[in-house]
C-alpha positions as CSV (number, residue, x, y, z in Angstrom):
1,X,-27.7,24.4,8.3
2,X,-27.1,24.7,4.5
3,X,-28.5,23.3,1.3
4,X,-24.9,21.3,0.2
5,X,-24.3,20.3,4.5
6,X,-24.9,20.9,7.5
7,X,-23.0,23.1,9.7
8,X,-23.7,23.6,13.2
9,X,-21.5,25.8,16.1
10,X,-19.7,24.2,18.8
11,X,-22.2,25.3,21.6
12,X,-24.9,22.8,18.9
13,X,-22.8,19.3,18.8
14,X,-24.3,16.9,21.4
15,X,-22.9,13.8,22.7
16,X,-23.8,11.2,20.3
17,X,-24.1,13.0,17.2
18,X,-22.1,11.8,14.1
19,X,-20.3,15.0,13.3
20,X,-18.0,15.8,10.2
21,X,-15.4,18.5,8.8
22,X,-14.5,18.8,5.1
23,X,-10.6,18.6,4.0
24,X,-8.5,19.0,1.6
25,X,-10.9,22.2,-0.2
26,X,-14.2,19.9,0.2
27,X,-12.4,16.7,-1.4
28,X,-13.5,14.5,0.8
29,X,-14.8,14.6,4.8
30,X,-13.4,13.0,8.0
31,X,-15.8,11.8,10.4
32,X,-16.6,11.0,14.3
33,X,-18.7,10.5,16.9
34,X,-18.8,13.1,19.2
35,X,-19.1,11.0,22.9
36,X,-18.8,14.6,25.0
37,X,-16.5,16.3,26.9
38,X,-14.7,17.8,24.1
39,X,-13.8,14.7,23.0
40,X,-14.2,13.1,19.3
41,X,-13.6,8.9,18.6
42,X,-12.7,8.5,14.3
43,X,-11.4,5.9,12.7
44,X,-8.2,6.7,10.5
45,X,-5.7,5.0,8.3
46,X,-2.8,6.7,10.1
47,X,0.6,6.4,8.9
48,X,0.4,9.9,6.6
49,X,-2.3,8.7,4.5
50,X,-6.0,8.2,4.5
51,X,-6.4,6.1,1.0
52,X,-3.4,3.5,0.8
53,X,-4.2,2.9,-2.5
54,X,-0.7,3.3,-3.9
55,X,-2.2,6.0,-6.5
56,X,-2.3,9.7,-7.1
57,X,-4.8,9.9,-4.1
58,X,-2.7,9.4,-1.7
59,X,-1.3,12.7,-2.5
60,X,-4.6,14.2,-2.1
61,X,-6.4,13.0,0.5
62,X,-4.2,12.9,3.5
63,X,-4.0,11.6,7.4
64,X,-7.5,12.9,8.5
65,X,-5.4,13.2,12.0
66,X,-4.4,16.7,12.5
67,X,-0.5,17.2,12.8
68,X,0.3,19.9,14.5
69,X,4.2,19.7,13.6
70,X,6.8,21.0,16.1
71,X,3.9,22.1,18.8
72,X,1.5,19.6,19.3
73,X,-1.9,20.0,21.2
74,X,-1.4,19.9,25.2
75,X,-4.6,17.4,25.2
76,X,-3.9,14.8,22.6
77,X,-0.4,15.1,21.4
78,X,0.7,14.3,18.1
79,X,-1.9,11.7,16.3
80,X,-1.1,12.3,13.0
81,X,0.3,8.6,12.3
82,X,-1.6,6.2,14.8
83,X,-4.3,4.2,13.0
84,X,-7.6,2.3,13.8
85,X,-10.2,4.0,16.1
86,X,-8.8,7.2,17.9
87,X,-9.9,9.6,20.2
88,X,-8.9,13.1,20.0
89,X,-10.4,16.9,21.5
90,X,-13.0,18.2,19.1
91,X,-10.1,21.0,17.9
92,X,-7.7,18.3,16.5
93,X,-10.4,16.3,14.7
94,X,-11.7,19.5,13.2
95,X,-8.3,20.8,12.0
96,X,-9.3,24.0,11.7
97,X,-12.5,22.8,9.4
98,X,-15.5,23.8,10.2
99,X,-18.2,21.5,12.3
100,X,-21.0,20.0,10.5
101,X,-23.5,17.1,11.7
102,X,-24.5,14.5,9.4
103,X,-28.2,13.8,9.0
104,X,-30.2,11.0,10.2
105,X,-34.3,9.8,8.9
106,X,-34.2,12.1,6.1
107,X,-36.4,11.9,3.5
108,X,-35.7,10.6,0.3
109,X,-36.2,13.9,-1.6
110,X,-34.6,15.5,1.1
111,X,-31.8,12.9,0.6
112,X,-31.6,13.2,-3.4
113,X,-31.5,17.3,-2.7
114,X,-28.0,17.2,-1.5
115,X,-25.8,16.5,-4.6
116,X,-22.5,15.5,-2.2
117,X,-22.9,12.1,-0.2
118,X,-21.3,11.5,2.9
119,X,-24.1,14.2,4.7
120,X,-27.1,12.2,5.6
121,X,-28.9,8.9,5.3
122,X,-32.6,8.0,5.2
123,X,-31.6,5.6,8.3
124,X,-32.5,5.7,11.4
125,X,-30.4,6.7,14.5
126,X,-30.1,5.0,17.8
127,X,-30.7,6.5,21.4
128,X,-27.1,8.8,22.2
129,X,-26.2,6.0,24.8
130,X,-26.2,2.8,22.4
131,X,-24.2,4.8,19.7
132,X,-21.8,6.7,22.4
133,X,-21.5,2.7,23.7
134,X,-20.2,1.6,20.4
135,X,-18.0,4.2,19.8
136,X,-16.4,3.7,23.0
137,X,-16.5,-0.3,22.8
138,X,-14.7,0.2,19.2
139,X,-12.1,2.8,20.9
140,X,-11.1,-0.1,23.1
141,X,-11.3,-3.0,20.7
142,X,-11.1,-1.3,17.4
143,X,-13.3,-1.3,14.2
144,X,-11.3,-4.1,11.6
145,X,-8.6,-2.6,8.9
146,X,-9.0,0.5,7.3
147,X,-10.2,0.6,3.6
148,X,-11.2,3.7,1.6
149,X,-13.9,2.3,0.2
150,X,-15.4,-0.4,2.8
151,X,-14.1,0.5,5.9
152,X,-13.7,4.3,6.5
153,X,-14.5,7.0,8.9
154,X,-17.7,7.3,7.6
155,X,-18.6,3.3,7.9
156,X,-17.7,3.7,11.0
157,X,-19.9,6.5,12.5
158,X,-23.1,5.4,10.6
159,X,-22.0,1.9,12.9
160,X,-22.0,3.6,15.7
161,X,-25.1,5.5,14.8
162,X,-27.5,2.4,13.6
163,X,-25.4,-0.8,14.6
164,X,-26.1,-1.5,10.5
165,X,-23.5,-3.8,9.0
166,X,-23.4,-4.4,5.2
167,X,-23.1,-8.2,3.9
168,X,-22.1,-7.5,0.5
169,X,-18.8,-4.8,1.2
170,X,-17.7,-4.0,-2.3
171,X,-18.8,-0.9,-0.9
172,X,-19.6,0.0,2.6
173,X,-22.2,1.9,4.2
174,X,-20.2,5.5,3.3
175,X,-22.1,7.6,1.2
176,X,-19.0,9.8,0.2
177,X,-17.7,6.5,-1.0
178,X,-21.4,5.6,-3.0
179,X,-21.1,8.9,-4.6
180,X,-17.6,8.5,-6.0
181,X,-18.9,4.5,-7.3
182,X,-22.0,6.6,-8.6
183,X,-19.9,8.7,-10.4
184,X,-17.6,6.4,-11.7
185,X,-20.8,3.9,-12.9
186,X,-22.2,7.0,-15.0
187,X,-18.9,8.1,-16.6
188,X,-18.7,4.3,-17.8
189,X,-22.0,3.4,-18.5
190,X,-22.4,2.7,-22.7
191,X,-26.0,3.7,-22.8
192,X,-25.3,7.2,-21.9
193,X,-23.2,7.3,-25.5
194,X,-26.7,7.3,-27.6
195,X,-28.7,10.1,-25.6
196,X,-28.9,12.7,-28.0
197,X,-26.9,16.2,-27.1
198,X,-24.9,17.7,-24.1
199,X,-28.6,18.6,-22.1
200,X,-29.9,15.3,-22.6
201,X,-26.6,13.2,-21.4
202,X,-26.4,15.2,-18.6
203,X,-30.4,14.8,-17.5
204,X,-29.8,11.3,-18.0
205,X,-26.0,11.0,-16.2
206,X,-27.3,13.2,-13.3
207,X,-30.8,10.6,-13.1
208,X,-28.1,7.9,-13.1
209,X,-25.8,9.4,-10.4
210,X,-29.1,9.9,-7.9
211,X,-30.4,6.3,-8.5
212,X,-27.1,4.5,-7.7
213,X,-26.5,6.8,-4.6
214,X,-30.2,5.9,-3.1
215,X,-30.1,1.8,-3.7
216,X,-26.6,3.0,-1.9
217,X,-27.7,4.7,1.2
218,X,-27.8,2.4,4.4
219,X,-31.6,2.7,4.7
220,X,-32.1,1.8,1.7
221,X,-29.8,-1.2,0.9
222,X,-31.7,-5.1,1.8
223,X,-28.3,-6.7,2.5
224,X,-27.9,-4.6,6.0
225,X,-28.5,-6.1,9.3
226,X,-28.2,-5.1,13.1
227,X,-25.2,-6.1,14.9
228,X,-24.2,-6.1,18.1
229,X,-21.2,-4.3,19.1
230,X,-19.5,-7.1,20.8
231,X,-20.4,-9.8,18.1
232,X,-18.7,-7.5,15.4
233,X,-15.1,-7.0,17.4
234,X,-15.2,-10.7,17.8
235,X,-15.9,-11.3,13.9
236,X,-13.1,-9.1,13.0
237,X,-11.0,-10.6,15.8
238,X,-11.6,-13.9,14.1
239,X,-11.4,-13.1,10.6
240,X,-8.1,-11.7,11.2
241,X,-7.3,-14.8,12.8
242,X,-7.9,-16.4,9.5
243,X,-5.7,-14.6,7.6
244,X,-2.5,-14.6,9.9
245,X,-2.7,-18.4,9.6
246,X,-0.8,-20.4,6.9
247,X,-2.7,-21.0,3.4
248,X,-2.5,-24.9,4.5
249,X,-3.7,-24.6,7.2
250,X,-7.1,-22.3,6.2
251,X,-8.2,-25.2,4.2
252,X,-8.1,-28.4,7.1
């Protein structure tokens, strides 16, 4: 266990625990639930690429499935381009990361300690058979389109953790992707321009950054609710409904 995450030895990972492994040099972390067995279910973009955005960060952040090129794993194969919720052995989600386990009813100083998001919530987990439910109910039936910043990895095992869904999702329940809005809200924000000198702009930025990331956090936020498992596959299953149909015909 450290100050900036949390890592943990493989003989320590449990079935049900939300588990994560840094990539790209601590850019950004790919997460699971670990459901036993050796065996890891993630969500992924697939397809090469984790962001889709059609920007620069698509040459950072990558396919959070492991390629293993010419020789791929006896167990899983080669999962480097399927998307939606996979399953893979806990060597080929970890891709040669290190294992850490993301944090559950942390305080909120606790919480505001760790400067990186995407390691912990103040939220509560559920029992190891309701979330190891979910992640396998999602496996079968998946968990809606991929999106960076609404619909990732880490949206996905905080679903399977706490059954929380977000109403308002111009930004999920992913606290890597709060930090980066965080961030981004600081950098931007006029006030900031009229604290006087360097020490005071960054007291102030770094108050700012801390804020925006704890209204963020899932235990935190008022819009959340509790979802069933089987309620949210058939939302998805009809939004999507929606928007295959013609633009006439989503108006009659």
């Amino acid at each position: 266990m450290g100050f900036l995450s949390n890592k943990i030895s493989r003989d320590d990972v449990k079935p049900g625990d939300h588990i994560y492994s840094w990539r790209q040099a601590y850019i950004y972390a790919h997460h699971g639930i670990y459901v036993g067995n050796g065996q890891v279910n993630h969500f992924t973009r697939g397809d090469g690429q984790e962001t889709g955005t059609g920007t620069f960060l698509d040459n950072i952040i990558v396919s959070s499935s492991h390629n293993h090129g010419d020789n791929p794993c006896p167990d899983c194969g080669d999962r480097s381009n399927l998307g939606g919720v996979i399953s893979s052995c806990l060597e080929c989600f970890l891709a040669g990361g290190d294992l850490y386990v993301f944090e559950y009813s942390v305080s909120p100083a606790i919480f505001l300690a760790k400067p990186r998001g995407g390691v912990c919530t103040i939220a509560s987990s559920d029992p190891p058979e309701e979330v190891i439910y979910r992640a396998n109910f999602l496996l079968q039936n998946g968990f809606g389109v991929y999106n960076v910043f609404k619909n990732n990895c880490e949206d996905f095992a905080i679903y399977c953790k706490t059954g929380l869904l977000v109403a308002n999702t111009d930004v999920g329940r992913s606290g890597q992707a709060a930090s980066i809005v965080a961030a981004a809200s600081v950098l931007l924000s006029s006030p900031l321009r009229f604290v006087a000198g360097f020490g005071g702009l960054a007291v102030a930025g770094y108050g700012m950054y801390c804020t925006s990331r704890l209204v963020s956090d899932i235990g935190m936020r008022w819009d959340v609710s509790k979802v069933p498992v089987q309620r949210l596959v058939a939302d998805v299953a009809c939004m999507s409904d929606m928007e295959a149909k013609p633009e006439d015909e989503k108006t009659t």
